[in-house]
C-alpha positions as CSV (number, residue, x, y, z in Angstrom):
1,X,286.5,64.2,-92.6
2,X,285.1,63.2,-95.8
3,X,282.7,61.0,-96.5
4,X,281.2,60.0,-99.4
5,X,277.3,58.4,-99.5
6,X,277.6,55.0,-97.6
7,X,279.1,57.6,-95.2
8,X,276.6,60.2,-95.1
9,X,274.4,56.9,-94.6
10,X,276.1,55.3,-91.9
11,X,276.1,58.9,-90.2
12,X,272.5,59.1,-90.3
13,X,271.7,56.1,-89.0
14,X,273.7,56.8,-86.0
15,X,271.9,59.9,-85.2
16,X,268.5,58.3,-85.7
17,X,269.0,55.1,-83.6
18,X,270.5,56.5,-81.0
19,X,267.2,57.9,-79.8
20,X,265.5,55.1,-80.4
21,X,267.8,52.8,-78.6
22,X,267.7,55.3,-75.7
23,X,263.8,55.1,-76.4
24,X,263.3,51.2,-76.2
25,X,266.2,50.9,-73.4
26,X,263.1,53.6,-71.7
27,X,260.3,50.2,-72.2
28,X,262.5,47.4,-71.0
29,X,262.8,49.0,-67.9
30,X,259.2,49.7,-68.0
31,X,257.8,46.3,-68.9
32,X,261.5,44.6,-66.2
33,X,263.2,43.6,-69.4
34,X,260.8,40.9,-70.5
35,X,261.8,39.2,-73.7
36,X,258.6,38.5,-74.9
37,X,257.5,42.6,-75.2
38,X,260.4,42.4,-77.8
39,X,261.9,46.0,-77.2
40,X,265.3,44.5,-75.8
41,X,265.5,43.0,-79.1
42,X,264.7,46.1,-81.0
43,X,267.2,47.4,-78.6
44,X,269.8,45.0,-80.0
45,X,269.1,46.0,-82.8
46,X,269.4,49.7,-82.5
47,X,273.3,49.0,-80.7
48,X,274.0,46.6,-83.9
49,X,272.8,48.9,-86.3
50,X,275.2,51.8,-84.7
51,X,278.0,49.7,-84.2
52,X,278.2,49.0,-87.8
53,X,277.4,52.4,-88.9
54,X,280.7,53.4,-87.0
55,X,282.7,50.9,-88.1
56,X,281.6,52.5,-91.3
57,X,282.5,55.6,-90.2
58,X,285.3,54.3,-89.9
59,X,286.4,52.6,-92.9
60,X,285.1,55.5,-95.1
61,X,288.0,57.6,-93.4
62,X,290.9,54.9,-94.0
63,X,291.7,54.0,-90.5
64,X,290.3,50.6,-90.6
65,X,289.7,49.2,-94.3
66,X,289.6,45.3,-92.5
67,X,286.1,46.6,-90.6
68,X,284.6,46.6,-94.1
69,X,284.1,42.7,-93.3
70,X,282.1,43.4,-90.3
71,X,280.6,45.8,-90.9
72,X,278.8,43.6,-93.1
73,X,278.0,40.8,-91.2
74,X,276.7,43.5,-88.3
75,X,274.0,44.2,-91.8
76,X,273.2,40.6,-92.4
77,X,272.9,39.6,-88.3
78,X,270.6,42.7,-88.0
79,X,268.1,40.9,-89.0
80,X,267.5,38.4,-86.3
81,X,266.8,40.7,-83.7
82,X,264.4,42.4,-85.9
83,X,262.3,39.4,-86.3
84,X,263.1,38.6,-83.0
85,X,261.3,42.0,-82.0
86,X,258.3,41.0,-85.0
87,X,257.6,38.1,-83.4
88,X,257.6,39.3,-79.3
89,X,255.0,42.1,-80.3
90,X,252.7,39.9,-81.9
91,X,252.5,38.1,-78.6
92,X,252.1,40.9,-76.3
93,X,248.8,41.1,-74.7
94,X,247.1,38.1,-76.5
95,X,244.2,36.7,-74.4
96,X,245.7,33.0,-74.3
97,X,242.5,31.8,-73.5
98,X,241.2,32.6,-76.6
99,X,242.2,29.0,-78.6
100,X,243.6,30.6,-81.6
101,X,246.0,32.9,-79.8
102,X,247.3,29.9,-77.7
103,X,247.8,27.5,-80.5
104,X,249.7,30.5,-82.9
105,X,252.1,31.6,-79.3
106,X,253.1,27.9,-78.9
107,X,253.8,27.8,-83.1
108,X,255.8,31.5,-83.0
109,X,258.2,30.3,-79.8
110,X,259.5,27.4,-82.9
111,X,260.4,30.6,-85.3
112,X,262.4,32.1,-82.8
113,X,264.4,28.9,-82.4
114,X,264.7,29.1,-86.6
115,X,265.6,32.9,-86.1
116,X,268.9,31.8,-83.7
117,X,269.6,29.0,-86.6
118,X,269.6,31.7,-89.3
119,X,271.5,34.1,-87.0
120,X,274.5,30.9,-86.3
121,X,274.6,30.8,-90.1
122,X,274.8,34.3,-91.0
123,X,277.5,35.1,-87.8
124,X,280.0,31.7,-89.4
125,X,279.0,32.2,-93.3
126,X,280.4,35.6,-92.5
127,X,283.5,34.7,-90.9
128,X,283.7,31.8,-93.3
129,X,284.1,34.7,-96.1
130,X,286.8,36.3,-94.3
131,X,288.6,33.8,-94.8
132,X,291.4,33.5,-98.0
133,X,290.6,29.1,-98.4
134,X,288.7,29.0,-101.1
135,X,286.5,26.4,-99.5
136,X,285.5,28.0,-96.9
137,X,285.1,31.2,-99.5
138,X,282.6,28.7,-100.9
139,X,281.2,27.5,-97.6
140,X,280.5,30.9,-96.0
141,X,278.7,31.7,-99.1
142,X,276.5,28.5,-98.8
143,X,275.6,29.4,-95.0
144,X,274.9,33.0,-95.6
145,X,272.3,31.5,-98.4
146,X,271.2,29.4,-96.1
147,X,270.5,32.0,-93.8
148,X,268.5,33.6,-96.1
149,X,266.1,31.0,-96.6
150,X,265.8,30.6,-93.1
151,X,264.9,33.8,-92.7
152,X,262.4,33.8,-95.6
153,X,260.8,30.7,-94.1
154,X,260.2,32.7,-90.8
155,X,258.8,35.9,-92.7
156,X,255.8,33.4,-94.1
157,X,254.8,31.6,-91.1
158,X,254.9,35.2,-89.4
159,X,252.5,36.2,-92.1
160,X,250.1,33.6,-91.6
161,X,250.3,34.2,-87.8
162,X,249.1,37.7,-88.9
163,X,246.4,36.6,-90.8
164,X,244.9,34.3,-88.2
165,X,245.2,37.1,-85.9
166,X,243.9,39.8,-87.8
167,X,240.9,37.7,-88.7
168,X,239.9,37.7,-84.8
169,X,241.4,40.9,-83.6
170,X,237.9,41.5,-81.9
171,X,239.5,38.8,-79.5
172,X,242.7,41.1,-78.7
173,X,243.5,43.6,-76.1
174,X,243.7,47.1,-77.8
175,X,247.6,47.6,-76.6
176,X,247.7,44.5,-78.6
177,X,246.2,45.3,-81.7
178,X,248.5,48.5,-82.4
179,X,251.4,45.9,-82.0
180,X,249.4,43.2,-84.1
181,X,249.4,46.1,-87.1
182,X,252.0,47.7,-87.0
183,X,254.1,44.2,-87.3
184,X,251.2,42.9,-90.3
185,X,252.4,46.4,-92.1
186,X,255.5,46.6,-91.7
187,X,255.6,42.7,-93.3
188,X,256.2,43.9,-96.6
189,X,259.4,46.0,-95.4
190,X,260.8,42.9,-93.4
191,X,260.3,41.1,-96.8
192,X,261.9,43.7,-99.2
193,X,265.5,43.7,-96.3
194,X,265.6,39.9,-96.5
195,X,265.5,39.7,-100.4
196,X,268.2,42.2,-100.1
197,X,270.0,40.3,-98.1
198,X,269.2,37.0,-99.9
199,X,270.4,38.9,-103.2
200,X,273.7,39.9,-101.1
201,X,274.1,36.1,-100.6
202,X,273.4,35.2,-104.2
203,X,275.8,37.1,-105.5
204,X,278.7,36.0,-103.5
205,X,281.6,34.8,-105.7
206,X,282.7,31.0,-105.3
207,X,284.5,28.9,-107.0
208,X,281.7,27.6,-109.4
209,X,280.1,30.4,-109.8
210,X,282.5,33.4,-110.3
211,X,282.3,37.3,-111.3
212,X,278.8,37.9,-109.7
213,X,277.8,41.8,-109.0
214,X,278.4,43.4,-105.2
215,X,276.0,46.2,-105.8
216,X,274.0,44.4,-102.9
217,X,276.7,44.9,-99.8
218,X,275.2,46.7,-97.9
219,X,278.9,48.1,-97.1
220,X,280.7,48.3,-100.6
221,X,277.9,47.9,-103.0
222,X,275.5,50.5,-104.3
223,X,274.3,53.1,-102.1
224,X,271.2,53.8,-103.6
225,X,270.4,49.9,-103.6
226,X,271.1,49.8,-99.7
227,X,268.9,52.9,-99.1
228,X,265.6,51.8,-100.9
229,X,266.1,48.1,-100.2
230,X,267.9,48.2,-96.7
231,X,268.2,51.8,-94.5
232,X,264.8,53.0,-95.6
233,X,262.7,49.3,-95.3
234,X,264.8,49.2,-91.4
235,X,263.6,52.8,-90.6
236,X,260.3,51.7,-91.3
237,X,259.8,49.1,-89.3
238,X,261.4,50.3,-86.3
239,X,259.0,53.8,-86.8
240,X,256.1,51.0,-87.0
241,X,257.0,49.8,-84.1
242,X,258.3,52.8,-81.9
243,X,255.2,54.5,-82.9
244,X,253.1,51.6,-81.6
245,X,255.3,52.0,-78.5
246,X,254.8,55.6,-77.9
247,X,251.0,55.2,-78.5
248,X,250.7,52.1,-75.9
249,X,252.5,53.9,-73.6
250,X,250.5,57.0,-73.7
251,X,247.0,54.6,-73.2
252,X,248.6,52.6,-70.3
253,X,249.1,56.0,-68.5
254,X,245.7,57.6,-69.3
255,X,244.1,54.2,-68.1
256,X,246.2,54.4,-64.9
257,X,245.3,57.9,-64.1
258,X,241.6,56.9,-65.1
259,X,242.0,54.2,-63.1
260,X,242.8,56.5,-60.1
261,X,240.3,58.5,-60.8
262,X,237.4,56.3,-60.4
263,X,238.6,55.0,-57.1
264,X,239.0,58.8,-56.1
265,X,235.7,59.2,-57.1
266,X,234.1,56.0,-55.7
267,X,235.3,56.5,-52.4
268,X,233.8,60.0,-52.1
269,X,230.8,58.7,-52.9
270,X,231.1,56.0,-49.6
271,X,231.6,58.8,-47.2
């Protein structure tokens, strides 16, 4: 089997999110599979992520050159559960009696509804371009642009959600405040994959606008582009966030057995 670089690529991000799949499948039954703690959508993401990477696999080898398409769209629809995820661990732990923390929950539970509207419009623009009509050639590539500014839209009100709660982090539980960071670093990453994305989308040919560059799929285009802009800006905001994880997990346990303690100790006191 020989692959060559989007291969070797593809292959790598198997072996990597398969552990950390495994890893956040390990918290949703921790934490009942909640939504809102946001790891069974950075579990989504981890099964999209390796089914496209197979598929690939797969083309690179020339048994399947059609899952070229979808492997594609699998990149673009990544996306949504990764905000998804963004946007669940900025909730987690927020004291909602605190007015700021209420008023920016209620405003985030809107950019997930925007998040589902980009994901509709990346899913058809993507099947639109499957397509051999050239108008839906030219409305696929309309939808996946509009998916992109969707997306962009989301990435600024999430940063201003940041802001507001960085300025009162003294008001948030400290399992929170790993989450709170970790999602207000890894901001700049999220940005750099959607302007990949975006660039993806703006360079689709159409019928007014013809002969544009496909360096930027993330499939067929240039490796090296997919790597800075796209594998390595993913890998770092799942790390962000699996880190944060592993850490919260680690506290909840020492508080536990802490926890444990004292009463241990308090009731030997009462004898």
């Amino acid at each position: 089997m020989r692959l060559d670089s989007h291969g070797k690529l593809a292959v790598v991000e198997v072996i990597v999110y398969i552990p950390i799949g495994l890893f956040c499948i390990y918290n949703n039954i921790r934490h009942g599979f909640r939504r809102d703690v946001g790891w069974i959508y950075l579990t989504i993401f981890s099964i999209v992520k390796i089914a496209g990477s197979v598929m690939t696999i797969q083309v690179e080898n020339g048994k399947n050159t059609s899952m070229a398409t979808t492997a594609t769209i699998l990149n673009t629809v990544a996306l949504s559960p990764l905000l998804n995820a963004s946007l669940c661990f900025l909730n987690v732990g927020l004291d909602k009696a605190r007015s700021f923390a209420r008023h920016i929950a209620m405003a985030l539970k809107f950019l997930h509804v925007l998040i589902i509207i980009g994901l509709v419009l990346s899913i058809t623009g993507g099947i639109n371009r499957t397509k051999t009509a050239q108008d839906s050639l030219d409305d696929g590539a309309r939808e996946l642009q509009s998916a992109s500014i969707v997306f962009a839209l989301v990435w600024i009100l999430m940063a201003i959600a940041c802001l507001v709660y960085i300025a009162n982090l003294r008001y948030v539980q400290n399992t929170a405040k790993r989450l709170v960071l970790s999602v207000t670093i890894a901001l700049p990453f999220l940005l750099v994959r959607i302007v990949y994305s975006a660039l993806n989308a703006i360079n689709l040919d159409t019928s007014s606008s013809l002969g544009h560059t496909t360096k930027f799929n993330p499939v067929l285009g240039s490796w090296g582009l997919y790597l800075a802009l796209g594998l390595a800006t993913e890998f770092a905001v799942v790390v962000l966030y699996t880190l944060s994880g592993i850490v919260n997990s680690f506290a909840e346990t020492s508080d536990t057995a802490f926890g444990y303690q004292g009463v241990a100790a308090t009731r030997h006191v009462f004898r």
